[in-house]
RODRENLUM-187057 format. One line per 4 residues: number of its first residue (from 1); for each residue x, y, z of N, C-alpha, C. Coordinates in steps of 0.1 Angstrom, whole numbers, plus 5000, padded with zeros to 4 digits. Example, Ala and Ser with C-alpha at 12.3 -4.5 7.8 and 13.67 -1.06 7.14 Angstrom:
2
1	5132:4943:5078:5123:4955:5078:5132:4967:5078  5128:4978:5071:5137:4989:5071:5129:5000:5079
***
This chain:
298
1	5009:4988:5000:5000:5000:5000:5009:5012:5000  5006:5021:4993:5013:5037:4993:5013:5044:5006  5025:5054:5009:5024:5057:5019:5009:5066:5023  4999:5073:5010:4988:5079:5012:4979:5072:5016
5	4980:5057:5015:4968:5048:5020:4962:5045:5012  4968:5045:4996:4960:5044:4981:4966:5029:4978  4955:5021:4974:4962:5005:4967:4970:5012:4954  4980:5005:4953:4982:5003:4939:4978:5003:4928
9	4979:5011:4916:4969:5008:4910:4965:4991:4902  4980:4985:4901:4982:4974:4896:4978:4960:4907  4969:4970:4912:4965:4960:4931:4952:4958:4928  4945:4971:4927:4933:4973:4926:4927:4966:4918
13	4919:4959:4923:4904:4952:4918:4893:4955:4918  4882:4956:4905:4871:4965:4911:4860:4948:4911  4857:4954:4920:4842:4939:4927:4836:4936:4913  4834:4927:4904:4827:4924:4892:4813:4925:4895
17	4809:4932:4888:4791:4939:4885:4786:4932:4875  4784:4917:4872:4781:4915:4862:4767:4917:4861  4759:4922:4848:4741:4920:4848:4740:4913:4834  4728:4914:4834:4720:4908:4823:4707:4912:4822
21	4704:4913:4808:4685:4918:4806:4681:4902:4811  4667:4907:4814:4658:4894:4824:4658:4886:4807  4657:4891:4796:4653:4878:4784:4664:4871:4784  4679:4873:4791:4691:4861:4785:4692:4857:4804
25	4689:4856:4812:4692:4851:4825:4689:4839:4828  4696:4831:4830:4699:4821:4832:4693:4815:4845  4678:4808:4843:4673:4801:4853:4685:4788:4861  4678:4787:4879:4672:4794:4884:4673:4809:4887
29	4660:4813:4894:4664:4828:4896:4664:4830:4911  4672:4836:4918:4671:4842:4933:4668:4854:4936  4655:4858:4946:4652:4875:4945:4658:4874:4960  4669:4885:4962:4672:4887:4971:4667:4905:4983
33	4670:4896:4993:4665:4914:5002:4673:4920:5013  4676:4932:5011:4689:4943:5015:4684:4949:5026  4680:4944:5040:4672:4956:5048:4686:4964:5053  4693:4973:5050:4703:4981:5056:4698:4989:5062
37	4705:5004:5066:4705:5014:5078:4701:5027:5068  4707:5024:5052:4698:5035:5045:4687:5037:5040  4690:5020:5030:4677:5018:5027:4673:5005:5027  4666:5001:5020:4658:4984:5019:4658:4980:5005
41	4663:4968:5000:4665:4971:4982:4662:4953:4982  4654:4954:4966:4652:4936:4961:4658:4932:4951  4660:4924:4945:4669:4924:4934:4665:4910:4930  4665:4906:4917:4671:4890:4908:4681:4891:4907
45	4686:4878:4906:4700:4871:4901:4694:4858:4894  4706:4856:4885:4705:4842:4878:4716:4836:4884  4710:4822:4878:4720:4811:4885:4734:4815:4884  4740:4823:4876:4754:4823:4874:4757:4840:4881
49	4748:4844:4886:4750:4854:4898:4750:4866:4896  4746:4863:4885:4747:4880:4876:4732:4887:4881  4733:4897:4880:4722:4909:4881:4713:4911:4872  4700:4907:4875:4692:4909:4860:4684:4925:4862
53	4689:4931:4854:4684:4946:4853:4673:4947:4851  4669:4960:4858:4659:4967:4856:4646:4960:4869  4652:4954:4876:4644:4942:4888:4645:4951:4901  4653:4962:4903:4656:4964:4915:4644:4974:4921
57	4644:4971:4932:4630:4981:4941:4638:4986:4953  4639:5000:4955:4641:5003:4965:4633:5011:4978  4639:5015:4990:4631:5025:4999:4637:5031:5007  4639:5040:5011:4644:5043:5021:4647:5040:5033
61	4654:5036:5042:4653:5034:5060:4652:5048:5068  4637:5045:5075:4637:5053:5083:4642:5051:5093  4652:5062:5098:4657:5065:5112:4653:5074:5121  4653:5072:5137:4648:5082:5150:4662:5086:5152
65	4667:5092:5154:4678:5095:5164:4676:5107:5176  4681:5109:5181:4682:5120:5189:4696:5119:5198  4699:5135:5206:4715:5137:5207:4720:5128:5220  4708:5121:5227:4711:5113:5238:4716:5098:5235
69	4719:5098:5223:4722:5083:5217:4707:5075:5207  4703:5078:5210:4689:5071:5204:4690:5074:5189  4692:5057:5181:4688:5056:5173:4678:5044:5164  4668:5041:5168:4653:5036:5162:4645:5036:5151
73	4641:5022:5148:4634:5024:5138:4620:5019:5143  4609:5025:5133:4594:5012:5134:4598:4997:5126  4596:4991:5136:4598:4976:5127:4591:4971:5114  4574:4974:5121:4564:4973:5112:4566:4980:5102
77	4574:4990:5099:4574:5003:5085:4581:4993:5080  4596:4991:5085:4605:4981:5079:4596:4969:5068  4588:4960:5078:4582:4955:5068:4572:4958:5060  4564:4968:5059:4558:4970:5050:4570:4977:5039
81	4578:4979:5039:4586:4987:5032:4594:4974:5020  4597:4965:5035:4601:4955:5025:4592:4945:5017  4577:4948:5022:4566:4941:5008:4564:4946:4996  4564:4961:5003:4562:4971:4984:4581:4967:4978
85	4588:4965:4982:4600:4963:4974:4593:4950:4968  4592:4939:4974:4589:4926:4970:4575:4927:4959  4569:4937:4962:4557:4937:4950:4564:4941:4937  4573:4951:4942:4578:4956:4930:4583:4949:4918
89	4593:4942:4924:4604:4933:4916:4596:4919:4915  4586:4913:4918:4581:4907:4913:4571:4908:4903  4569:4921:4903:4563:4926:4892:4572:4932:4881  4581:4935:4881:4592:4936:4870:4597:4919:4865
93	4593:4914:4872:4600:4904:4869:4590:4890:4855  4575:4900:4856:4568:4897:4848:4568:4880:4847  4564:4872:4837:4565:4859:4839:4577:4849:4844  4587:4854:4842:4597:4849:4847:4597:4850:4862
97	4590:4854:4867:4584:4854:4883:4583:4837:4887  4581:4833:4877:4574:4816:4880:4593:4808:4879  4604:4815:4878:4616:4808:4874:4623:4811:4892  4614:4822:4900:4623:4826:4911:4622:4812:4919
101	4636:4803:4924:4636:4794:4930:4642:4792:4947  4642:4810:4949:4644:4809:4967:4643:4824:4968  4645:4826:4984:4644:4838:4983:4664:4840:4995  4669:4850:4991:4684:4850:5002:4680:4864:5005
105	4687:4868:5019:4684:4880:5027:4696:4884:5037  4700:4899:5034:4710:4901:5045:4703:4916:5052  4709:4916:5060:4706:4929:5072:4714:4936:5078  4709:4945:5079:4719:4949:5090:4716:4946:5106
109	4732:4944:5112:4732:4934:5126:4735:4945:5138  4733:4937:5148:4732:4942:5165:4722:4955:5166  4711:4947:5160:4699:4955:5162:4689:4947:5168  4679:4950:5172:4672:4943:5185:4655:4951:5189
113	4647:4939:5186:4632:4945:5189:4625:4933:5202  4618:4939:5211:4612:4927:5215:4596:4926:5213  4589:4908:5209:4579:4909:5204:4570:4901:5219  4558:4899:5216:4547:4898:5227:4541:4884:5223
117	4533:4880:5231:4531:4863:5228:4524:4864:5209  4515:4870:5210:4515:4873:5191:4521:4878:5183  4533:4876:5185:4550:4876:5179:4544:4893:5170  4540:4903:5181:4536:4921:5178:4551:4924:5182
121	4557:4930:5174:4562:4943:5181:4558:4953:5191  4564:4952:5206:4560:4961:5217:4570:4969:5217  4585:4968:5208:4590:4978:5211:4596:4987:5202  4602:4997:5199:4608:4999:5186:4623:4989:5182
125	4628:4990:5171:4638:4986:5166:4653:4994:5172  4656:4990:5176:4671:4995:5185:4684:4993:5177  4689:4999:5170:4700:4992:5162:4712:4994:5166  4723:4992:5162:4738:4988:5161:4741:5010:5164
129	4736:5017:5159:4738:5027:5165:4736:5038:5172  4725:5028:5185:4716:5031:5198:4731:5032:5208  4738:5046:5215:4747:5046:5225:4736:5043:5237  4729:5046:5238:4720:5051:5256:4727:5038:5265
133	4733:5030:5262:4737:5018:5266:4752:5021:5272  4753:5033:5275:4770:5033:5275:4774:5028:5292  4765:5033:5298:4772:5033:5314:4764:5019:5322  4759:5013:5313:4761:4997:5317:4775:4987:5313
137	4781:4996:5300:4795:4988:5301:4804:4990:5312  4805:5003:5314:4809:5000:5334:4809:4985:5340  4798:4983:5342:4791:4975:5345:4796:4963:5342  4798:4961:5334:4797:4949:5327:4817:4947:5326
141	4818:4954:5324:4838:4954:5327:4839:4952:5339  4832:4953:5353:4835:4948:5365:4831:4937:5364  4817:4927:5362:4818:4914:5365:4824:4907:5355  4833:4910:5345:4837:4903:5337:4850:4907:5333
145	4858:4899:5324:4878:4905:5320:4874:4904:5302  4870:4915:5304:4866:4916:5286:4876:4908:5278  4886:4906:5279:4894:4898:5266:4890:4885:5267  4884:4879:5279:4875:4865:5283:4866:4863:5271
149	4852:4878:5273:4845:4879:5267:4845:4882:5253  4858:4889:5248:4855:4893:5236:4854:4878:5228  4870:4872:5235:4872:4857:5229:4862:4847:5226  4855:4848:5238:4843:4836:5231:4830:4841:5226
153	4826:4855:5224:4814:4859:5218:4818:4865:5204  4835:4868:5201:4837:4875:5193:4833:4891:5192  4830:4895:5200:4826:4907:5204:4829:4917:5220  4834:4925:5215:4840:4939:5230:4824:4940:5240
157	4827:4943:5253:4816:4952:5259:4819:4962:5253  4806:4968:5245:4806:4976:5238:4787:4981:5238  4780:4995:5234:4767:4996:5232:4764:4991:5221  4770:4987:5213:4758:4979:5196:4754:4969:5205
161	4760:4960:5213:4759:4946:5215:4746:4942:5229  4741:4933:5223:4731:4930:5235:4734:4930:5248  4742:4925:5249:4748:4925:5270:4745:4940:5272  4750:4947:5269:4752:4967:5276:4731:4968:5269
165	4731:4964:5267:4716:4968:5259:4705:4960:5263  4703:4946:5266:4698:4943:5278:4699:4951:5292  4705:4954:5298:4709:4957:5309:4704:4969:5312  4708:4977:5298:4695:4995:5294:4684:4992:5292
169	4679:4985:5291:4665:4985:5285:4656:4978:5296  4657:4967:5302:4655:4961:5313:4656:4977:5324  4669:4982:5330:4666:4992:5339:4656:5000:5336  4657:5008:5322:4648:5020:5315:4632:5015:5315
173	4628:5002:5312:4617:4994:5311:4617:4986:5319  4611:4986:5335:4613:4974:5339:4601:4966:5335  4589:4969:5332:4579:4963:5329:4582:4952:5317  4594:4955:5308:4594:4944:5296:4595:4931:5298
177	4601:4926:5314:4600:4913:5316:4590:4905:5315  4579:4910:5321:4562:4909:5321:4558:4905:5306  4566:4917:5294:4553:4917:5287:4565:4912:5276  4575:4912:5271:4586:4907:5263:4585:4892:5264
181	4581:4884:5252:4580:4869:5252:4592:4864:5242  4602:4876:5234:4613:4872:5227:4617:4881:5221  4631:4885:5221:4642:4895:5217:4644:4887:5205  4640:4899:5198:4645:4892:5178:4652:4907:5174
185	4657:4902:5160:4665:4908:5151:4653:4914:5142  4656:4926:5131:4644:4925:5123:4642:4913:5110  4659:4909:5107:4653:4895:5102:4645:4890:5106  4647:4880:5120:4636:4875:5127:4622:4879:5125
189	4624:4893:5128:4609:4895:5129:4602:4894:5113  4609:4896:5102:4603:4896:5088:4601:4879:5092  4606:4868:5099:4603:4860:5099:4590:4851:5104  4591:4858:5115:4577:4859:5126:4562:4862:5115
193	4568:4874:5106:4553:4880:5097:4552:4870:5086  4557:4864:5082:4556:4855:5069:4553:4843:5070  4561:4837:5084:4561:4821:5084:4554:4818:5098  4551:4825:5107:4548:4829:5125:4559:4815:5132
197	4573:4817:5130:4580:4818:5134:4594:4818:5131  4604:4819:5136:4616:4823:5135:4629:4819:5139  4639:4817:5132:4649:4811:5141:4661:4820:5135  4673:4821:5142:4685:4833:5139:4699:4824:5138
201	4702:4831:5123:4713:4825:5117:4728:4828:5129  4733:4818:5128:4749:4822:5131:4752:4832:5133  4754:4839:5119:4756:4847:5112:4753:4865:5112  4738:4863:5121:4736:4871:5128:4739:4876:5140
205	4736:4861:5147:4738:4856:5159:4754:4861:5166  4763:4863:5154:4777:4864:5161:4780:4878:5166  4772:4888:5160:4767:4903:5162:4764:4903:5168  4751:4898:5181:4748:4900:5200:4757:4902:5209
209	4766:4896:5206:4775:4899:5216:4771:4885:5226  4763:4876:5221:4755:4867:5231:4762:4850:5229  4765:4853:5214:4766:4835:5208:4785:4834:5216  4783:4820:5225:4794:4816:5222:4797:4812:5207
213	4810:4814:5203:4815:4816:5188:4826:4796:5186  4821:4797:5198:4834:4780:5198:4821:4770:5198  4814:4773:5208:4804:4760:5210:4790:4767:5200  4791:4777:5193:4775:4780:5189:4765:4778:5194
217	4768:4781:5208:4755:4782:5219:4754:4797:5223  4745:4801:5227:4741:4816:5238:4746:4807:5245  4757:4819:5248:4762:4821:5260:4758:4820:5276  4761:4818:5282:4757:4810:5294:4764:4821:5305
221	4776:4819:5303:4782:4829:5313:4781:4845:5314  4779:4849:5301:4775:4867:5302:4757:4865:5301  4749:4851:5298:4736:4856:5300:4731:4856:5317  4739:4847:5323:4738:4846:5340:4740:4863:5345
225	4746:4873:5339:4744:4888:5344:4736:4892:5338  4727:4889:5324:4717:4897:5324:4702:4896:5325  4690:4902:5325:4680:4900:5325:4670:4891:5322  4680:4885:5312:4672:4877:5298:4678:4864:5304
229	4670:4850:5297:4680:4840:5295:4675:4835:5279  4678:4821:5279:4682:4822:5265:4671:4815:5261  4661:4815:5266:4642:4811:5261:4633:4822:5257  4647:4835:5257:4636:4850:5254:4646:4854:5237
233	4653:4844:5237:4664:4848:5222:4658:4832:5214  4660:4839:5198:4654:4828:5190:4661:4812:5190  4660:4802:5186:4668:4789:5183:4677:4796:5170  4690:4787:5172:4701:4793:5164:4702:4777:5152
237	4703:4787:5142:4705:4775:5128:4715:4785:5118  4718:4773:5112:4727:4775:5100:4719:4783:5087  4726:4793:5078:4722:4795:5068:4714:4787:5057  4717:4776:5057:4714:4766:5044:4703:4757:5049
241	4695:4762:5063:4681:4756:5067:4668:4766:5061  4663:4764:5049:4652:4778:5047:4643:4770:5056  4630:4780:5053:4619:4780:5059:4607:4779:5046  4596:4774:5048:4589:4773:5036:4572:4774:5040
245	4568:4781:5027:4551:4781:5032:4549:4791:5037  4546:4806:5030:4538:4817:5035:4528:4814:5040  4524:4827:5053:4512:4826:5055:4503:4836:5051  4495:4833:5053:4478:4842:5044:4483:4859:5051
249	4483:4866:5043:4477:4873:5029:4494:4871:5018  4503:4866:5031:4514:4865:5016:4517:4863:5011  4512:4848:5013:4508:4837:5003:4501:4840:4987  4490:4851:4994:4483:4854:4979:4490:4867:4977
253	4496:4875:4984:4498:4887:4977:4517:4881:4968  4520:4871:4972:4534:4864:4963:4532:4850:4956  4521:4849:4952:4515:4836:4950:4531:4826:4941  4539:4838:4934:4554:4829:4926:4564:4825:4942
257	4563:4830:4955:4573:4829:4967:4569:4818:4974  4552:4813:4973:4546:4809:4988:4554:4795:4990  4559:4784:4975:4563:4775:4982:4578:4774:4982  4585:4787:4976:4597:4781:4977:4606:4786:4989
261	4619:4781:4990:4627:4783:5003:4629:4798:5003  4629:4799:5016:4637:4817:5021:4642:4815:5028  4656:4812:5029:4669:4809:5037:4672:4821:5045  4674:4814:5058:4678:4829:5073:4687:4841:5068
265	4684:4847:5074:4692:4861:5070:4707:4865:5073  4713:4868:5068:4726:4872:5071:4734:4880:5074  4742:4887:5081:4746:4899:5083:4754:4906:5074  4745:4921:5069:4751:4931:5054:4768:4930:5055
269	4776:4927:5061:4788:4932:5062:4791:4921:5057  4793:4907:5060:4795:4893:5058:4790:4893:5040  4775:4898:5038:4770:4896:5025:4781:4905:5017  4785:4918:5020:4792:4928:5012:4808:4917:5007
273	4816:4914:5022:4826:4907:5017:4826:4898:5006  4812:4882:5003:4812:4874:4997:4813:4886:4987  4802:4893:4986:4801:4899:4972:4814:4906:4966  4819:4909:4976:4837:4916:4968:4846:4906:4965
277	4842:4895:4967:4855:4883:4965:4863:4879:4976  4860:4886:4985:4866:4883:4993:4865:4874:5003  4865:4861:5001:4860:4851:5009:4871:4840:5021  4882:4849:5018:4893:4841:5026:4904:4855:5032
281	4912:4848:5042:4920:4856:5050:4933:4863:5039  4934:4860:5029:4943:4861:5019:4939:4872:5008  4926:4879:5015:4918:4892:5009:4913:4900:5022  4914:4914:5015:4909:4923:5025:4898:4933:5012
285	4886:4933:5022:4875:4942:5016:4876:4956:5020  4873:4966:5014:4874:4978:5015:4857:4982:5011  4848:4987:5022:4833:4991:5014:4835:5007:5019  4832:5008:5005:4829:5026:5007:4816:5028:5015
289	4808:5039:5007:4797:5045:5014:4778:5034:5013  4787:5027:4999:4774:5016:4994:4783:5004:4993  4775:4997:4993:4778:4981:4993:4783:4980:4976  4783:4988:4968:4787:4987:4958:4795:4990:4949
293	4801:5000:4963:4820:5001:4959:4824:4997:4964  4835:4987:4962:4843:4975:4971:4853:4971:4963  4862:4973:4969:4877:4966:4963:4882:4959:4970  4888:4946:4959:4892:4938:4966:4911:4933:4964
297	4920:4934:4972:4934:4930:4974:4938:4920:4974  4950:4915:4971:4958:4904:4975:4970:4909:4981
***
């Protein structure tokens, strides 16, 4: 690398953009869904991974913030946001709608809603950029030797992460014990609305701050300090388990989606790397401001 911090030019790799018009794409087809921090976006691919133009739907993400740390979303917007995407691009996708043969999904992670015994949202969406959580890491660096913790959760006491955020939320709300029947992701919860239930990828899961990362269990030892245990967080599965079988109205309102697979969600930063090539220690990803500038090194 230059001493300005510029690759090489003879280094530089730009992430391959391949597309295609939907008449040369190469069945199967996968519509995939982007719920990020800006916006929410759907897309086809053909089997050979390419981009079939003119398919993409987008929306906006709405965010709360305010100067005390608070940053929130409505969950419920989220999903309706992500249906009109899904109307969209299935409607661009015209008859070739009957070739889509799964659906894949990434998100953005260490964000956190809790839902009510009719898997409702009672609270808002808490994401990865909510501080209000700061002076429970105190807290949490006394009953614990964070290099312990980072080691087996893969993650610092830090405010993105569940531990410091359980601990805020439970003090700020004590009532949530009572009425909180399960702490989900908004993956999850797109899961909860489509299938009425849910279970959280790895992959997500390694973002809480909760998953032991050796044994792929919730953690045992940082959930004994907090509020929760691990009957209020979803069952943990692998990516390559979907789910199948909408339920009614989106069953009929996706009648090309209702029987095929929708594999667990993934975390956007994990999805960005595969997408830049970068799938091993022998590469480093660079993401600009969109997931769609990315370069990748050797």
């Amino acid at each position: 690398m230059s001493p300005k911090g510029h690759l090489p030019k003879h280094r530089q790799i730009s992430a391959p953009k391949p597309s295609t018009k939907l008449s040369r794409a190469e069945e199967p087809l996968i519509l995939t869904i982007d719920i990020g921090s800006s916006s929410i976006r759907s897309n086809l691919f053909d089997r050979l991974g390419r981009l079939i133009e003119d398919t993409e739907a987008r929306r906006d993400t709405i965010l709360h913030t305010a100067i005390d740390g608070k940053s929130e979303a409505d969950p419920n917007l989220i999903i309706e946001l992500v249906s009109q995407c899904l109307d969209e691009t299935v409607t661009k996708a015209k008859r070739a709608s009957a070739q889509i043969k799964a659906v894949a999904s990434c998100t953005l992670v260490s964000n956190i809603l809790g839902v009510d015994q009719k898997n409702r949202a009672i609270t808002p969406l808490f994401t990865y950029a909510d501080t209000r959580a700061e002076k429970e890491i105190l807290y949490l660096k006394q009953k614990f030797d964070e290099k312990i913790i980072h080691d087996r959760t893969g993650c610092p006491l830090h405010s993105s992460y569940l531990p410091a955020k359980m601990l805020w939320l439970y003090r700020t709300w004590p009532d949530l014990g009572r009425k909180v029947k399960r702490w989900v992701s908004i993956g999850e919860y797109l899961e909860l609305k489509l299938f009425g239930f849910a279970n959280v990828s790895y992959s997500v899961a390694s973002w809480t701050g909760l998953l032991n990362r050796r044994e792929l269990i919730w953690d045992d030892l940082i959930l004994q300090e907090l509020p929760i245990d691990k009957n209020l967080l979803s069952p943990l599965t692998d990516i390559n388990v979907p789910r199948y079988g909408l339920r009614r109205p989106y069953s009929r309102r996706w009648p090309a989606l209702k029987k095929i697979p929708w594999f667990p969600a993934i975390g956007d930063g994990a999805a960005a790397n595969i997408g830049s090539g970068c799938l091993d220690s022998q590469r480093l990803a660079y993401h600009g401001h969109y997931l769609s500038s990315a370069y990748c090194f050797k």
